[in-house]
C-alpha positions in Angstrom: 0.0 0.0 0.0 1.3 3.2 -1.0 1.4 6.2 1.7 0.2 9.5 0.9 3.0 11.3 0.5 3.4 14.6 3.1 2.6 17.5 1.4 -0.6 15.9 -0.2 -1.4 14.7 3.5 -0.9 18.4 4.7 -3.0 20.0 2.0 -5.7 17.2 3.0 -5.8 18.3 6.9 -6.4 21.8 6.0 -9.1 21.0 3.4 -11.0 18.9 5.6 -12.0 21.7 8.2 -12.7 24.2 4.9 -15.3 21.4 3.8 -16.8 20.7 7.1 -17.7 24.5 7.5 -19.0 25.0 3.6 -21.8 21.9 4.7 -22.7 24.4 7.6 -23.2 27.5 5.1 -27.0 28.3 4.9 -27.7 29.3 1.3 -31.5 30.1 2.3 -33.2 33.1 0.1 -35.3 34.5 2.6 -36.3 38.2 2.4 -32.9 39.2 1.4 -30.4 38.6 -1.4 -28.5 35.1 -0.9 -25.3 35.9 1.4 -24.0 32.5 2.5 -23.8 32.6 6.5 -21.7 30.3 8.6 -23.3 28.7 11.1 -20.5 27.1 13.6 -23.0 25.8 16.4 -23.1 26.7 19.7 -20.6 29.1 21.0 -18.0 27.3 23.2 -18.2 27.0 26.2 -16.4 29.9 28.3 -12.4 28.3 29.4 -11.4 29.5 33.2 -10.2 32.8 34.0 -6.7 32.4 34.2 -5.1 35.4 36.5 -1.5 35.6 37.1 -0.2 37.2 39.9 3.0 38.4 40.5 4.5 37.2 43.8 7.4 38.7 45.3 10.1 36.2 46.2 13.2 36.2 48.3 16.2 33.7 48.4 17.6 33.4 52.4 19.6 30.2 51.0 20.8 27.6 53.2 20.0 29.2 56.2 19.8 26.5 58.9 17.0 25.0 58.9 16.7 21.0 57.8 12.9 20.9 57.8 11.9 19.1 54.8 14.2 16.3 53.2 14.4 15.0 49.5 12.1 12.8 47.7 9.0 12.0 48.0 7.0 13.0 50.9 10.4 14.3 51.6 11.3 12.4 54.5 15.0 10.7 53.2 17.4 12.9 55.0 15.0 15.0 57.1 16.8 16.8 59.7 19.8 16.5 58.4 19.8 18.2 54.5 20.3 22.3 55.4 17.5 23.4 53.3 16.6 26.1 51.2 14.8 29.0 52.3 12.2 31.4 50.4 9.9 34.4 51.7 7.0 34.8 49.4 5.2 37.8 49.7 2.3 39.0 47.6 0.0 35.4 47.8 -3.7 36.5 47.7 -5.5 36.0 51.1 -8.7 35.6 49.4 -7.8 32.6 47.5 -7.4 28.9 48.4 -4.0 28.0 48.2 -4.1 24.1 46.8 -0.5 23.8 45.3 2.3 25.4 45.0 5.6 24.3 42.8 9.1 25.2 42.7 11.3 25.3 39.5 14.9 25.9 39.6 16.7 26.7 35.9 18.4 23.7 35.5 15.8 21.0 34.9 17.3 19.0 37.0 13.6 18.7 39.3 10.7 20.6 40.9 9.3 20.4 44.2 5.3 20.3 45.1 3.1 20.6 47.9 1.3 18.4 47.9 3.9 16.0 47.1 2.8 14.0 43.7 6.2 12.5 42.1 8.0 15.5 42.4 10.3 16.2 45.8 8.1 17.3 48.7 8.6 21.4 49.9 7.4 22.0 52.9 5.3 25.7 53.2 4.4 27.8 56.1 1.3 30.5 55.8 2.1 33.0 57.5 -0.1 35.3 57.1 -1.2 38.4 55.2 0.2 37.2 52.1 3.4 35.9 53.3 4.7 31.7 53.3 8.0 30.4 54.1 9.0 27.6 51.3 12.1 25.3 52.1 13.2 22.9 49.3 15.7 20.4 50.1 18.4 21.1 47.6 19.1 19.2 44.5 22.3 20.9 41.7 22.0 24.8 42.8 20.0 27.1 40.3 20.4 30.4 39.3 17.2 31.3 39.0 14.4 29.7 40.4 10.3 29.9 39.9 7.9 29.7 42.1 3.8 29.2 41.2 1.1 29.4 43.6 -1.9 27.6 42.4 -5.3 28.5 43.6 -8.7 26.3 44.3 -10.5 28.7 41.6 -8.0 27.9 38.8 -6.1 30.6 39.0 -2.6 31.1 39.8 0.8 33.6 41.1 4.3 33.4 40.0 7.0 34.4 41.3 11.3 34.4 40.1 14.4 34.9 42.4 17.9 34.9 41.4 19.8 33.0 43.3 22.9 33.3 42.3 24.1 35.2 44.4 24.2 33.0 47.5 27.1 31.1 45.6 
């Protein structure tokens, strides 16, 4: 059997959606001259309001404390991995918190609360807008990201360079 080859197959995908909307066109002569008008259904339904926030985040490094340790629910190594520190300020009091990640540049791995594959971070609300993260540390970032999801879909973001604790 003999394929079809790939620009034939390309031309193909886009005519197929052109054909599929000229059986929807509505040729009717009503009242008024014959204007072909598409008629796609009904509308989609509205997608989640997706809000990003920007969070304020600060790098205190490995400042002591061995709260969390790696894996998965992060309990290999706890209290005794010096973890990393972040201050997040700016997280909305009105919202839910329900996850939050952390990123680091490298791609080495990410961290979650609540732990699901990823490392384990343990946070800390503490009030008005402001969480303590600690991340048990994997290869060292220079920049790392840190997202703040919310029970209503939305989400924050926050960056910190921390490079300079090198």
């Amino acid at each position: 059997m003999r394929s079809i080859p790939k620009v034939s197959r390309a031309l193909l995908l886009l005519a197929l959606p052109a054909a599929s909307l000229a059986c929807t066109l509505d040729f009717s002569t009503s009242q008024s001259p014959a204007v072909p008008q598409a008629t796609l259904g009904p509308p989609p339904p509205s997608a989640p309001e997706v809000i990003l926030q920007r969070l304020d985040v600060e790098f205190l490094g490995a400042d002591g404390h061995k709260l969390v340790g790696s894996g998965c629910p992060g309990t290999d190594g706890r209290g005794s991995i010096v973890n990393y520190h972040f201050i997040v300020n700016g997280v909305d009091t009105d919202r839910k918190v329900v996850s939050i990640l952390v990123a680091g540049d490298n791609g080495t791995l990410t961290w979650q609360w609540p732990c699901a594959g990823n490392w384990a971070l343990l946070a800390n609300d503490l009030g008005r807008g402001t969480w303590d993260v600690f991340i048990a540390p994997s290869e060292a970032s220079k920049i790392y990201t840190l997202l703040y999801f919310y029970e209503d879909g939305t989400l924050a973001l926050g960056m910190v360079d921390a490079s300079a604790f090198r």
